[in-house]
N, CA, C and O atoms as a DFTB+ gen file, in Angstrom:
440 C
 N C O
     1  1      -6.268     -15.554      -1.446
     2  2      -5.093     -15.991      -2.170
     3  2      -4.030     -16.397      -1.137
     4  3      -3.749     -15.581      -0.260
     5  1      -3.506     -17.415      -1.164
     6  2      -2.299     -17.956      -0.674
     7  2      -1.175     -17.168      -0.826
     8  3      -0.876     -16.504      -1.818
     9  1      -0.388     -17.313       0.522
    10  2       1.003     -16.428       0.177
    11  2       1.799     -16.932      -1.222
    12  3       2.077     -16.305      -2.244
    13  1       1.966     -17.868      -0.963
    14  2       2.742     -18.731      -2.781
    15  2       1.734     -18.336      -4.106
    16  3       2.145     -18.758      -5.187
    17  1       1.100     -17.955      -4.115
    18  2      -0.074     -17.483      -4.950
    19  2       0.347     -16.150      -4.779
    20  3       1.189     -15.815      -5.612
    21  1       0.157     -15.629      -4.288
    22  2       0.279     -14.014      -4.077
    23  2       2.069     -13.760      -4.690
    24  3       2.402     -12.811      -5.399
    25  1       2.777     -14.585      -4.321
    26  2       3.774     -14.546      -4.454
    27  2       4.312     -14.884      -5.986
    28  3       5.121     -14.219      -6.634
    29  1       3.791     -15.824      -6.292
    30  2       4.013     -15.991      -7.895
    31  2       2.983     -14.920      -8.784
    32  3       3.088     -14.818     -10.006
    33  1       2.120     -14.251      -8.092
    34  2       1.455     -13.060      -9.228
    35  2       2.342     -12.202      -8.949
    36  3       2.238     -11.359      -9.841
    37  1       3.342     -11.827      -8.094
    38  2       4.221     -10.872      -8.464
    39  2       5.348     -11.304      -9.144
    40  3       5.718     -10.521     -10.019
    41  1       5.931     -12.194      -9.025
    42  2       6.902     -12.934     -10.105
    43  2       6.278     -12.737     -11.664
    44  3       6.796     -12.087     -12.572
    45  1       5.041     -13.475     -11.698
    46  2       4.755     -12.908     -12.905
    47  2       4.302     -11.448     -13.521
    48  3       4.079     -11.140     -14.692
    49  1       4.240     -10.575     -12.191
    50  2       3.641      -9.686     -12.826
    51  2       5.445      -8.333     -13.337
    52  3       5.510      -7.303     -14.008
    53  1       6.310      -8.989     -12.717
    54  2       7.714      -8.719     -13.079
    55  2       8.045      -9.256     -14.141
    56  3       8.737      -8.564     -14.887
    57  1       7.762     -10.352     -14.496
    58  2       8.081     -11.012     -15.620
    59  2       7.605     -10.164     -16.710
    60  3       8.383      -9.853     -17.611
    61  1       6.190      -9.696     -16.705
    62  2       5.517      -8.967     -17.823
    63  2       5.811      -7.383     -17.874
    64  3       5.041      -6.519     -18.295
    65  1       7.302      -7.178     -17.265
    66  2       7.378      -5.804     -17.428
    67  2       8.115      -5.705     -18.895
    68  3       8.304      -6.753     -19.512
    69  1       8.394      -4.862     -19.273
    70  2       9.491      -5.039     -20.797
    71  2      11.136      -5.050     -20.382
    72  3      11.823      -4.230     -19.773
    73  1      11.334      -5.884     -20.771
    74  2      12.839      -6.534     -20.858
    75  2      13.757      -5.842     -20.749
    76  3      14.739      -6.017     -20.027
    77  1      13.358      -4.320     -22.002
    78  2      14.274      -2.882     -21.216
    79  2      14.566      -2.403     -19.655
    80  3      15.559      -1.903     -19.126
    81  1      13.569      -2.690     -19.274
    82  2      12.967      -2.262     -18.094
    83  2      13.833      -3.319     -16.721
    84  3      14.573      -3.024     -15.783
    85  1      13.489      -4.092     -17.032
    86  2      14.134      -5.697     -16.187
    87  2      15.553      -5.674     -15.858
    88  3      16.151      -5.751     -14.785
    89  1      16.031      -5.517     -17.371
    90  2      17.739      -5.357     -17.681
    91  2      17.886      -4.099     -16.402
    92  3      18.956      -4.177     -15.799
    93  1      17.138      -3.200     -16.028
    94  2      18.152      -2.193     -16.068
    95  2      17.917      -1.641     -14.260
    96  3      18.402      -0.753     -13.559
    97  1      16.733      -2.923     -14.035
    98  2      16.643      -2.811     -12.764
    99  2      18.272      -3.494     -11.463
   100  3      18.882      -4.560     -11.386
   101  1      18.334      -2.494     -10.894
   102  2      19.494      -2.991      -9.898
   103  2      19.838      -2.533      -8.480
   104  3      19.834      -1.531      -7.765
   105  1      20.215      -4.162      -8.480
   106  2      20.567      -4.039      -6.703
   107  2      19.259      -3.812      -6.105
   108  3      19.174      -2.847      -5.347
   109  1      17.977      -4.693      -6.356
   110  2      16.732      -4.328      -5.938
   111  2      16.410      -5.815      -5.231
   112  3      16.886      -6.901      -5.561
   113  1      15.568      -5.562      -4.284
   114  2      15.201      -6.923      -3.747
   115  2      13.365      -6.623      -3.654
   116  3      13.010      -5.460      -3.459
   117  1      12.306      -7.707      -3.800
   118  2      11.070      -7.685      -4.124
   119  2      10.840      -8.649      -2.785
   120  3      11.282      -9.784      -2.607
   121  1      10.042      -7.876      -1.935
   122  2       9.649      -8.814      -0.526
   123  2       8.231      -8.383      -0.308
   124  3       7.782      -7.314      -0.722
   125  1       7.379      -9.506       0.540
   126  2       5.978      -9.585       0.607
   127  2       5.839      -9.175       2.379
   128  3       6.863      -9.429       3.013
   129  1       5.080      -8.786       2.904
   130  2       5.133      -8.163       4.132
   131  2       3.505      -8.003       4.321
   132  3       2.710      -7.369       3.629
   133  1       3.288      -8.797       5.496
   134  2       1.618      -8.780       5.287
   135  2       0.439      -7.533       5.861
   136  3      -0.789      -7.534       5.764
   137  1       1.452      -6.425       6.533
   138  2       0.972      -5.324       6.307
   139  2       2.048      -4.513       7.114
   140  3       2.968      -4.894       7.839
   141  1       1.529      -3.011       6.664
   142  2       2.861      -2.023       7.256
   143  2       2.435      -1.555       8.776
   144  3       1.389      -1.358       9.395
   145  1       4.186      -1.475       9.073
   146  2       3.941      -0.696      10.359
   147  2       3.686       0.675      11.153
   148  3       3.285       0.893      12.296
   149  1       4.152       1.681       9.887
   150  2       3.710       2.747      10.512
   151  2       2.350       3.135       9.516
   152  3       1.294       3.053      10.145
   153  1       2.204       3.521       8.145
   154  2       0.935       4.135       7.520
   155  2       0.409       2.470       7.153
   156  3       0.936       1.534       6.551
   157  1      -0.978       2.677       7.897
   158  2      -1.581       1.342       7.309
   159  2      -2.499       1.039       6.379
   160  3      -3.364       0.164       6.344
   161  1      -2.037       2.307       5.261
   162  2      -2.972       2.449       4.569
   163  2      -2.533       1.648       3.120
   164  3      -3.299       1.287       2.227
   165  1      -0.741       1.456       3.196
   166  2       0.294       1.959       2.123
   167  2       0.157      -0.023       1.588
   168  3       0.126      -1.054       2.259
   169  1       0.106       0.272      -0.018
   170  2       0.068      -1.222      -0.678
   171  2       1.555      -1.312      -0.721
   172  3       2.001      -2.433      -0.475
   173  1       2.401      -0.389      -0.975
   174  2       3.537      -0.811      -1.424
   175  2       4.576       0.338      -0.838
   176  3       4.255       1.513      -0.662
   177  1       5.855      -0.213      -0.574
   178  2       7.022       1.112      -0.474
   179  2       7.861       0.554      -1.023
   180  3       8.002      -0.666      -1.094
   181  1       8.768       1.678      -1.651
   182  2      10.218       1.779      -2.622
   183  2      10.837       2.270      -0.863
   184  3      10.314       2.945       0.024
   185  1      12.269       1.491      -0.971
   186  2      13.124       2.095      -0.096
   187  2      14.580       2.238      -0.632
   188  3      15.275       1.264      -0.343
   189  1      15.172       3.150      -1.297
   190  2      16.442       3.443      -1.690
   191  2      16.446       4.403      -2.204
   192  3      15.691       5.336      -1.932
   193  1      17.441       4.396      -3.210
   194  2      18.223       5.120      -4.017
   195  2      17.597       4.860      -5.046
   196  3      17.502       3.655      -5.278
   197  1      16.823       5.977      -6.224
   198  2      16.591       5.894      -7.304
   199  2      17.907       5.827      -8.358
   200  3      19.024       6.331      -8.242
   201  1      17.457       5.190      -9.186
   202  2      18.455       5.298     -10.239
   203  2      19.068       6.527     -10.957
   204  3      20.153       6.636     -11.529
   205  1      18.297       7.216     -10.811
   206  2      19.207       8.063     -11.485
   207  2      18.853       9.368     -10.690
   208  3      18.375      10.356     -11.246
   209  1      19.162       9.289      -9.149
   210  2      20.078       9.632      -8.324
   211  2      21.676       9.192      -7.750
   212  3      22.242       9.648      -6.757
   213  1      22.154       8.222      -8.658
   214  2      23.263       7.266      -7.876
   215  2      24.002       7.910      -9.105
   216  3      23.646       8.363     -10.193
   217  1      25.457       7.711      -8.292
   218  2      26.437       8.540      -9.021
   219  2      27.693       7.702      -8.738
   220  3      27.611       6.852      -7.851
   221  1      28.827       7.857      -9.395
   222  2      30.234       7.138      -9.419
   223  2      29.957       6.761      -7.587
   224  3      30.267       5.583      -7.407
   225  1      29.657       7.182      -6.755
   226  2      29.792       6.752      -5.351
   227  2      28.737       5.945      -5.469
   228  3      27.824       6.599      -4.966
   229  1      28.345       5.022      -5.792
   230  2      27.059       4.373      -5.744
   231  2      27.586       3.144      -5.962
   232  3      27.679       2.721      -7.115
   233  1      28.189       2.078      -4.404
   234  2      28.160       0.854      -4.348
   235  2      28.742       0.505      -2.745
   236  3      28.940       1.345      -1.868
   237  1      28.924      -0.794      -2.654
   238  2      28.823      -1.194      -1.471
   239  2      27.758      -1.206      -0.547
   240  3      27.821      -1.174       0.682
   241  1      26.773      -1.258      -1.285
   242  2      25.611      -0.465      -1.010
   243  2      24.252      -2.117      -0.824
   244  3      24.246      -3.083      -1.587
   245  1      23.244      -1.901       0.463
   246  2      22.422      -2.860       0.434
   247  2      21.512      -2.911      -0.551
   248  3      21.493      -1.901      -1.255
   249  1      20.711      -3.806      -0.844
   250  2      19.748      -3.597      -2.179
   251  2      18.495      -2.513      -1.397
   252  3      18.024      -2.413      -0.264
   253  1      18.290      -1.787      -2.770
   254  2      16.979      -1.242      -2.587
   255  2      15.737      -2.205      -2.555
   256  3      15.729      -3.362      -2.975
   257  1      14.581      -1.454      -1.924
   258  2      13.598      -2.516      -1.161
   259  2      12.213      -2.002      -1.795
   260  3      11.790      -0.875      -1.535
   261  1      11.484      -2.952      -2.699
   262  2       9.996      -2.790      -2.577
   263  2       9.590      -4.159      -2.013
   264  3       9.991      -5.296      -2.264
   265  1       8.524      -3.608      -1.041
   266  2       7.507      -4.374      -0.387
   267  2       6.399      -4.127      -0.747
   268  3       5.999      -2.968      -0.640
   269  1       5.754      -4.903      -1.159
   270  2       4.273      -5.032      -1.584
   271  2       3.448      -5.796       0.158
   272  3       3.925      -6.714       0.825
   273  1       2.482      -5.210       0.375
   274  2       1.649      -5.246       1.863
   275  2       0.499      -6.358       1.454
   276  3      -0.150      -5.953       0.489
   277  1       0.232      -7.172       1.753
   278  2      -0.670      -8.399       0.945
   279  2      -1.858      -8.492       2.025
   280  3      -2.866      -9.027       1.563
   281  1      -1.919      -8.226       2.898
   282  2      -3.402      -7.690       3.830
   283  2      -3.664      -6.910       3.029
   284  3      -4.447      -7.331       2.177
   285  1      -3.151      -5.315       2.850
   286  2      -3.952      -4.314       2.310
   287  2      -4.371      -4.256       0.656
   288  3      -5.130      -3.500       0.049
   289  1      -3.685      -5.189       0.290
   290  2      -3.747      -4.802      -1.298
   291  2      -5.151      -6.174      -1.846
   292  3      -5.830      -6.230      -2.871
   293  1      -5.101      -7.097      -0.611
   294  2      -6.339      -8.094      -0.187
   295  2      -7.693      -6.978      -0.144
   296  3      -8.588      -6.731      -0.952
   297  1      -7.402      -6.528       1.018
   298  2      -8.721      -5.635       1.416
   299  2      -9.003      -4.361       0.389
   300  3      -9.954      -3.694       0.798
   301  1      -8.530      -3.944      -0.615
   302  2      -8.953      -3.244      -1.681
   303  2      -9.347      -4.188      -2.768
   304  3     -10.437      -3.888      -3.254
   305  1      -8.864      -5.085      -3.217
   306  2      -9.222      -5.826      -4.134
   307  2     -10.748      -6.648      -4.238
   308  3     -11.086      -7.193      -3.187
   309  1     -11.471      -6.753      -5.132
   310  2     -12.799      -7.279      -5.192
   311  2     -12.332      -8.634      -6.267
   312  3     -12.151      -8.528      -7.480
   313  1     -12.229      -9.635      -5.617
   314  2     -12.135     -11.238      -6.038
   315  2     -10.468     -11.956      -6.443
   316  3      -9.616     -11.444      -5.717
   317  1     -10.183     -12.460      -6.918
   318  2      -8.468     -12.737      -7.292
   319  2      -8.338     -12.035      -8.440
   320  3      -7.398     -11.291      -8.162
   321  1      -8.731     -11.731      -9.772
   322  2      -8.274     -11.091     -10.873
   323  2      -8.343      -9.481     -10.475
   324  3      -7.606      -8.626     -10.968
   325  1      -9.059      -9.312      -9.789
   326  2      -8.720      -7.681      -9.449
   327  2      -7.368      -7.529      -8.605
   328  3      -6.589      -6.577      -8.654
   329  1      -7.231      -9.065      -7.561
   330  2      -6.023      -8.772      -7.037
   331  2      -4.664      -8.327      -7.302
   332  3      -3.810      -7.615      -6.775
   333  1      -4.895      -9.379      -8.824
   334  2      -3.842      -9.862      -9.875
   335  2      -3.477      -8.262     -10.272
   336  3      -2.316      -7.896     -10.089
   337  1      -4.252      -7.512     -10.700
   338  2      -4.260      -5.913     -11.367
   339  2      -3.672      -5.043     -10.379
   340  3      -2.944      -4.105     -10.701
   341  1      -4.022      -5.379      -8.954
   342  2      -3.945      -4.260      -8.246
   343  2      -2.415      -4.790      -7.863
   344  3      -1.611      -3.941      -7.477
   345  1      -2.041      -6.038      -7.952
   346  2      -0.385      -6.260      -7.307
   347  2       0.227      -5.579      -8.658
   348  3       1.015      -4.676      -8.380
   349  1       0.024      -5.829     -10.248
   350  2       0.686      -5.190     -11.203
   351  2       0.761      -4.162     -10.797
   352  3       1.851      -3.895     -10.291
   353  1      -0.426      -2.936     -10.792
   354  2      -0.124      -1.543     -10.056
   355  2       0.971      -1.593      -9.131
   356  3       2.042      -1.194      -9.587
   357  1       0.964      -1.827      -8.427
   358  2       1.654      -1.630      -7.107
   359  2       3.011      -1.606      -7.598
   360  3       3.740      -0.617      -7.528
   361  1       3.407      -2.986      -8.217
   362  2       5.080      -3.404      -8.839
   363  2       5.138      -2.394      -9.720
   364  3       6.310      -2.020      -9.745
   365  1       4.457      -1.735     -10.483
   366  2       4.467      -0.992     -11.822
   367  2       5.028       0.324     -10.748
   368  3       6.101       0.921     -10.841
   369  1       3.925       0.546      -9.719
   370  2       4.255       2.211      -9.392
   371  2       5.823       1.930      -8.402
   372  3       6.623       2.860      -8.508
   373  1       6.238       0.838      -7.562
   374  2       6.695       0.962      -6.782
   375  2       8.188       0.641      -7.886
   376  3       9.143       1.253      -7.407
   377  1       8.460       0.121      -8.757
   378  2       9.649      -0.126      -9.719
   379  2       9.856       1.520     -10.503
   380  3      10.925       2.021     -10.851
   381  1       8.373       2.160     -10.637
   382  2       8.961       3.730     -10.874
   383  2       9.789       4.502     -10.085
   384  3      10.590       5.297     -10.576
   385  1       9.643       4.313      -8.782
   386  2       9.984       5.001      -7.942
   387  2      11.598       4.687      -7.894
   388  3      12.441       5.558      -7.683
   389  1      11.919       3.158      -8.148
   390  2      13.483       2.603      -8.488
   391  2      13.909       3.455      -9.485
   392  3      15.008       3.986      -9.639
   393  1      12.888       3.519     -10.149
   394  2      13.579       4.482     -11.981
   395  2      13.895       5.960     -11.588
   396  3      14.763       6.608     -12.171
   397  1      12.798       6.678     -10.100
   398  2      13.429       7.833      -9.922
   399  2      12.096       9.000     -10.381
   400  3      12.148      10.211     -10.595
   401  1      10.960       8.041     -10.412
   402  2       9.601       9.217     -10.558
   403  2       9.187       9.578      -9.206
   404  3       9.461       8.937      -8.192
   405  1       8.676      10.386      -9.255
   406  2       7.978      10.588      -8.105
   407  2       6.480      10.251      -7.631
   408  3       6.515       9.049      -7.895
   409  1       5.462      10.415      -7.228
   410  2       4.764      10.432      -7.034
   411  2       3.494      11.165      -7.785
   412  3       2.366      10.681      -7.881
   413  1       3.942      12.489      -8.316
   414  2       3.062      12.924      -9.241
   415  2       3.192      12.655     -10.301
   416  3       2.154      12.632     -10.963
   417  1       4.246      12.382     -10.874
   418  2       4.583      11.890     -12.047
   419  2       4.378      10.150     -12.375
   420  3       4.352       9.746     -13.538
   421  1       4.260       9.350     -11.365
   422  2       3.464       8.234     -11.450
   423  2       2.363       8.065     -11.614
   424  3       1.817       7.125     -12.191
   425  1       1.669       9.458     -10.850
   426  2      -0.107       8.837     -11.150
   427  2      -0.512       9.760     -12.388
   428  3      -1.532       9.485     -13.020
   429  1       0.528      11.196     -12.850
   430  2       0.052      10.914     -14.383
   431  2       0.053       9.756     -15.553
   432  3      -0.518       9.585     -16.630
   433  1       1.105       8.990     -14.664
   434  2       1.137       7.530     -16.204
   435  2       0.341       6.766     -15.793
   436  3       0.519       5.616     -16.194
   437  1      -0.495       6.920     -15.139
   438  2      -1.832       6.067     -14.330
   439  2      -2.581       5.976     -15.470
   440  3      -3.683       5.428     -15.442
């Protein structure tokens, strides 16, 4: 898959989140990074402030960061429609982490 390819299945795969959900995302920025530098195992990282950790002091503030890793989420995937699934995962788990789940509580909604 092409970076512009790769890049518009995550556009769309944001697009297909629910509208509740979209609205209420903030101060977030969505960047492609073709693999990580320290765990090279990782498809995706959340970097900020969950939402509902932020409090009346909560501005002036840079956007929070998911990166989706497009080498690694390549090398797990078996053909382009599995890719397509495994970038939804990724945006799905890494936009929880914006909402303020954690980690165990993400892969119960697995």
């Amino acid at each position: 898959m092409t970076h512009q390819e790769f890049e518009q299945t995550v556009r769309d795969a944001v697009k297909e989140l629910p509208k509740l959900l979209r609205d209420k995302m903030d101060n977030i920025d969505i960047v492609i990074e073709d693999e990580p530098v320290m765990q090279k195992s990782l498809l995706g990282l959340y970097q900020g402030v969950p939402l509902k950790k932020r409090s009346h002091w909560y501005g002036n503030v840079m956007p929070d960061k998911i990166t989706l890793f497009k080498d690694n989420i390549e090398r797990v995937s078996i053909g382009e429609g599995n890719m397509k699934e495994w970038i939804r995962k990724v945006i799905i788990h890494e936009i929880g982490h914006h909402f303020g789940f954690g980690e165990e509580e993400l892969r119960a909604l697995e």
